[in-house]
C-alpha positions in Angstrom: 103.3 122.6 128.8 99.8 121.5 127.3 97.4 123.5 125.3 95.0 123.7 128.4 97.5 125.3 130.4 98.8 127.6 127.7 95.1 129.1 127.0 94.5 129.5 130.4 98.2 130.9 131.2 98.5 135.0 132.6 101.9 136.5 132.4 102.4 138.9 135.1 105.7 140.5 135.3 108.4 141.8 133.1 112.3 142.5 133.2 114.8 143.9 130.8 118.2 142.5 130.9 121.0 145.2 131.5 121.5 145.1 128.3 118.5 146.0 127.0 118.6 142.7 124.5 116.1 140.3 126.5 113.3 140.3 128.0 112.5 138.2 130.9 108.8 137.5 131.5 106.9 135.8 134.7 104.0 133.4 134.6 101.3 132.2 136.5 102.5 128.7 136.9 105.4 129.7 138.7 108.1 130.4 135.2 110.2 132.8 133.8 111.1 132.8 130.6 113.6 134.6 128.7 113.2 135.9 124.8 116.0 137.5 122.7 115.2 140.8 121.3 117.6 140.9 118.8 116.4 137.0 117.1 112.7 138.6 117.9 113.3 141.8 115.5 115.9 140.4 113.1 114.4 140.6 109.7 115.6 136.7 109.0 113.3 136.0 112.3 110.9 132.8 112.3 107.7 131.4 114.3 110.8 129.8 116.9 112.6 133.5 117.3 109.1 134.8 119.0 109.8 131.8 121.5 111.7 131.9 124.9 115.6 130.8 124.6 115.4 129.4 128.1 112.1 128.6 130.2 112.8 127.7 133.7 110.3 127.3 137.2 111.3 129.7 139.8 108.8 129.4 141.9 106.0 127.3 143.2 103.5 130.1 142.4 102.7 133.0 140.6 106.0 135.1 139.4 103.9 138.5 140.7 106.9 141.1 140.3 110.7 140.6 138.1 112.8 143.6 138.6 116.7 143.9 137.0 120.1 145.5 138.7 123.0 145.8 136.7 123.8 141.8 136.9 120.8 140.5 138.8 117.6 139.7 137.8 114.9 139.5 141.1 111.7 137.8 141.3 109.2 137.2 143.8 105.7 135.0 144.2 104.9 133.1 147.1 106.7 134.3 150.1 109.9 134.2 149.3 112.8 136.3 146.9 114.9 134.9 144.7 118.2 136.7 143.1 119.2 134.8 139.8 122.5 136.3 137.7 122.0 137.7 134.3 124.9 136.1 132.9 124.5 132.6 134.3 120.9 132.2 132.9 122.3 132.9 129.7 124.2 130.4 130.0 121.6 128.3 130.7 122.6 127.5 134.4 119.0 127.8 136.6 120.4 127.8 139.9 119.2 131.2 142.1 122.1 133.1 143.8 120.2 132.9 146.5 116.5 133.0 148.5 114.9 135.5 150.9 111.9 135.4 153.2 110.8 137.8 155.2 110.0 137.2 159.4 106.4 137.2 158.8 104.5 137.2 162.2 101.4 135.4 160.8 100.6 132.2 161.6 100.9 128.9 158.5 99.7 130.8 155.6 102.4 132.1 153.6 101.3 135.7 152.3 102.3 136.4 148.6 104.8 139.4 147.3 103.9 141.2 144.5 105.5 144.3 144.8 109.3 145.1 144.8 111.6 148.0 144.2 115.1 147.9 143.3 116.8 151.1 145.3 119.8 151.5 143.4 121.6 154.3 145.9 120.3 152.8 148.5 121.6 149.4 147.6 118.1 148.1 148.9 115.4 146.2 148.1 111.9 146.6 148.9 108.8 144.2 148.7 105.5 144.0 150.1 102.4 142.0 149.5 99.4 140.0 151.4 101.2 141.0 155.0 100.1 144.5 154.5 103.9 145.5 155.2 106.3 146.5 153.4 110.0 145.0 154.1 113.7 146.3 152.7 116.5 144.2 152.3 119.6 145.0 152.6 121.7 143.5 149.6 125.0 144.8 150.8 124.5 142.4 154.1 121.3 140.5 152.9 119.6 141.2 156.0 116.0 142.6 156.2 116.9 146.1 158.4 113.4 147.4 158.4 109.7 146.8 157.9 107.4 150.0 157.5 104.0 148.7 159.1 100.5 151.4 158.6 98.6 149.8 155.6 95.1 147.8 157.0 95.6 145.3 153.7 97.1 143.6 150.8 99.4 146.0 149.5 99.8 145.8 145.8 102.3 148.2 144.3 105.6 150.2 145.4 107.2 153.1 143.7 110.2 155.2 144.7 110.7 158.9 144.5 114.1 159.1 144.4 114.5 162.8 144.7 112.7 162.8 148.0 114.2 160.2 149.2 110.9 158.5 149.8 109.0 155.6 148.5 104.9 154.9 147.7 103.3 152.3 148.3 99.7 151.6 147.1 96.8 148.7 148.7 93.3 147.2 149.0 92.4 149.7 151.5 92.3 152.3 149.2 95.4 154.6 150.9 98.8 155.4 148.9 101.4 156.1 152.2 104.4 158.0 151.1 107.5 157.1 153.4 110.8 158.1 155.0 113.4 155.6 154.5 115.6 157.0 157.7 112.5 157.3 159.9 110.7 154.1 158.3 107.2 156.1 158.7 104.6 157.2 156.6 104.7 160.8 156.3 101.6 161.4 154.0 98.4 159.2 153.6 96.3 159.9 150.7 92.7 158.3 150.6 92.4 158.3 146.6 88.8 157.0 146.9 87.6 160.1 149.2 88.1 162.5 146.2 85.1 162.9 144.3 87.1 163.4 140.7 88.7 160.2 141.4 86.2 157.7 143.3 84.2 155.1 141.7 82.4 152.6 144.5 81.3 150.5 141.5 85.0 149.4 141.3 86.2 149.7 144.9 88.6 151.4 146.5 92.0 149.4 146.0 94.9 150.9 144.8 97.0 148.4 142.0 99.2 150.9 140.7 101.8 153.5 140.9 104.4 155.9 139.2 106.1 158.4 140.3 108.3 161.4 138.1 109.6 164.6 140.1 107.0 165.6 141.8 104.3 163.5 140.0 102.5 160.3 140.5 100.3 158.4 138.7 97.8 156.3 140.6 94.7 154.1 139.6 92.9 151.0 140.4 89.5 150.9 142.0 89.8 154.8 141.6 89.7 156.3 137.9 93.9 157.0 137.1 95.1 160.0 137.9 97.9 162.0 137.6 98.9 163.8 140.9 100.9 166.3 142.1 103.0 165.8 144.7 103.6 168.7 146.8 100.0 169.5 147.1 98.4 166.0 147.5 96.2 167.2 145.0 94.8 165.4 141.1 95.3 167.3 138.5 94.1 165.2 135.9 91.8 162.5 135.2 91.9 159.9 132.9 88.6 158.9 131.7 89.4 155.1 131.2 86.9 152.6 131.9 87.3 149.6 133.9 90.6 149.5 136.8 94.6 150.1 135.9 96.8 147.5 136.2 99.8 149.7 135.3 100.7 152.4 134.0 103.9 154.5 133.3 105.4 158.0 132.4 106.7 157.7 128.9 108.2 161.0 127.6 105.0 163.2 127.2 102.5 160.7 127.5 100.9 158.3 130.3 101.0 154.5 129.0 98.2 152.6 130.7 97.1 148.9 130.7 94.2 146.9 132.8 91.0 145.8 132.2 90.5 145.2 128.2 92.7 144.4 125.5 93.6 148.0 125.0 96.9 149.7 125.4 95.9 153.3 126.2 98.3 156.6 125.5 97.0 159.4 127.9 98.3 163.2 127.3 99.1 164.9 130.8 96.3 167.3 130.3 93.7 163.8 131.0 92.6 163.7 127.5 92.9 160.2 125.9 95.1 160.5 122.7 94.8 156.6 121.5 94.0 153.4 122.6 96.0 150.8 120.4 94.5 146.6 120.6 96.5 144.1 121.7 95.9 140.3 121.6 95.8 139.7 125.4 92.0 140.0 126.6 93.1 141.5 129.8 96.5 143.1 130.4 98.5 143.0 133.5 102.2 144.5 132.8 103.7 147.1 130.7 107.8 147.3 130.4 109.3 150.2 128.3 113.1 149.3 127.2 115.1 151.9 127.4 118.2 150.4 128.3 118.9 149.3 124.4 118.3 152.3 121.2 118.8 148.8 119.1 115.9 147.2 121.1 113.6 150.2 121.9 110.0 148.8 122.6 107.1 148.8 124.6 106.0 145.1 126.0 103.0 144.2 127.4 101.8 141.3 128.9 98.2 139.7 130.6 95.6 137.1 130.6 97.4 134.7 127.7 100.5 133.2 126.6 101.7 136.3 124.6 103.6 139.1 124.8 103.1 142.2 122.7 105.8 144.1 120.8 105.3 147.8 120.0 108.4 148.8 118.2 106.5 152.0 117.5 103.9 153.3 120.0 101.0 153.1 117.3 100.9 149.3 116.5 101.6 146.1 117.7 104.4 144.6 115.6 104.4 141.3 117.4 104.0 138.5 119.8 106.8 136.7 121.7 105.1 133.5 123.3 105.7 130.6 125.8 
């Protein structure tokens, strides 16, 4: 890849391996590339250890949304899903397990996913995107068994709340629908941009992400973030950020958050904003916390360049992997 197209690269979605020592990360032309964690923070580590052990196209577009199972590493873009094992690509063999598409009843133009959930229990899959719908797969049979149909637009995040048995779904029209799996309705519609604490026209009303813990959910785009809770439809705290959230995430005690800016923001519960740590990215996109690794704990974060941020500790950036 040129240095045109690496300047004007965006890296959009993130997976841990299963075993917590890589990282897979997707690109806007289409790639995935995988980085070892352990080269990355091994104190004999040089300039080549920050680069990807394999780089491979996946798709002909953007790769919007990389999500991991115990073997299988997901991805989506343009229409379609792909399934890739974790084992084969290292091992260097490229060739997807297989490829979905959902029945889309639209006419030539191929609406993108950037969404998708990995429902362990349920042994399901569930992505949605720019056919306002959200469809579940069925990995046991590999058969889509439902599509949950109510949003008016592009929706552009999912969540589960496992507890409930429901999922969340965010979109450009501004509502976050909370569904039934077994009934495959909506059961709650909250209008985020319709509460004053929240609303900010000068933004929009489009919702671009969500996260749920217990009873809890974090929601932002258009709308300042705020944290919610669940049982009342109510916000109970928000965040005074500027500019919309991209992503953000319950980590222990504190709300991680990423979007507009270069900044990396750590948010107590309460709504106060406890820091708000630079990273090298002018805009960021994607934040990934490992967890599955104690050797290879860190927060990634990726956005409108070629890198990828390490914080081994919450405070600073340590590093950059890079394409």
């Amino acid at each position: 890849m040129g240095p045109v197209e690496l300047l004007h690269m965006s890296v959009f979605s993130q997976s841990f391996s299963p075993c917590g020592r890589f990282l897979a990360a997707g690109n806007g032309y289409g790639e995935i590339a995988l980085f070892s964690l352990s080269a990355a923070l091994s104190p004999d580590s040089t300039p080549l250890s920050h680069k990807p052990v394999l780089t491979f196209t996946a798709h002909e577009g953007p790769v919007l949304a990389l999500v991991s199972s115990e073997s299988l590493l997901f991805s989506c873009g343009n229409g379609e899903i792909r399934v890739w094992s974790w084992s084969h690509l290292l091992k260097k063999n490229v060739k997807p397990l297989w490829t979905k598409r959902p029945d889309y009843k639209l006419g030539l133009e191929i609406p993108e996913i950037n969404a998708m959930i990995l429902l362990s229990k349920e042994n399901s899959l569930v992505v949605g995107g720019g056919d306002n719908n959200l469809h579940v797969l069925d990995l046991e049979t590999g058969v889509f068994k439902s599509v949950l149909r109510g949003h008016q637009d592009y929706i552009h995040c999912v969540c589960e709340q496992e507890r409930e048995g429901q999922i969340l779904s965010g979109s450009e029209d501004g509502a976050v629908r909370i569904w039934d799996l077994r009934s495959s309705q909506s059961v709650h519609i909250i209008e985020v941009h319709k509460y004053e604490a929240c609303a900010r026209p000068q933004y929009g009303k489009w919702i671009s992400c969500l996260a749920t813990d217990n009873d809890w959910m974090l929601c932002g785009g258009g709308p300042s973030l705020a944290l919610w809770h669940l049982r009342s439809l109510s916000p109970t705290s928000v965040f005074p950020l500027s500019g919309c959230t991209r992503h953000a995430a319950f980590y222990q005690d504190l709300i991680l958050a990423v979007g507009e800016g270069p900044l990396v923001s750590h948010c107590m519960l309460g709504g106060d904003v406890k820091a708000q740590i630079p990273s090298s990215s002018p805009n960021l996109n994607c934040l990934q916390i490992n967890s599955k690794s104690s050797e290879h704990r860190m927060l990634t974060v990726g956005g409108s360049s070629d890198h990828i941020d390490v914080f081994t500790n919450l405070s600073y950036r340590a590093f950059s992997l890079s394409f």
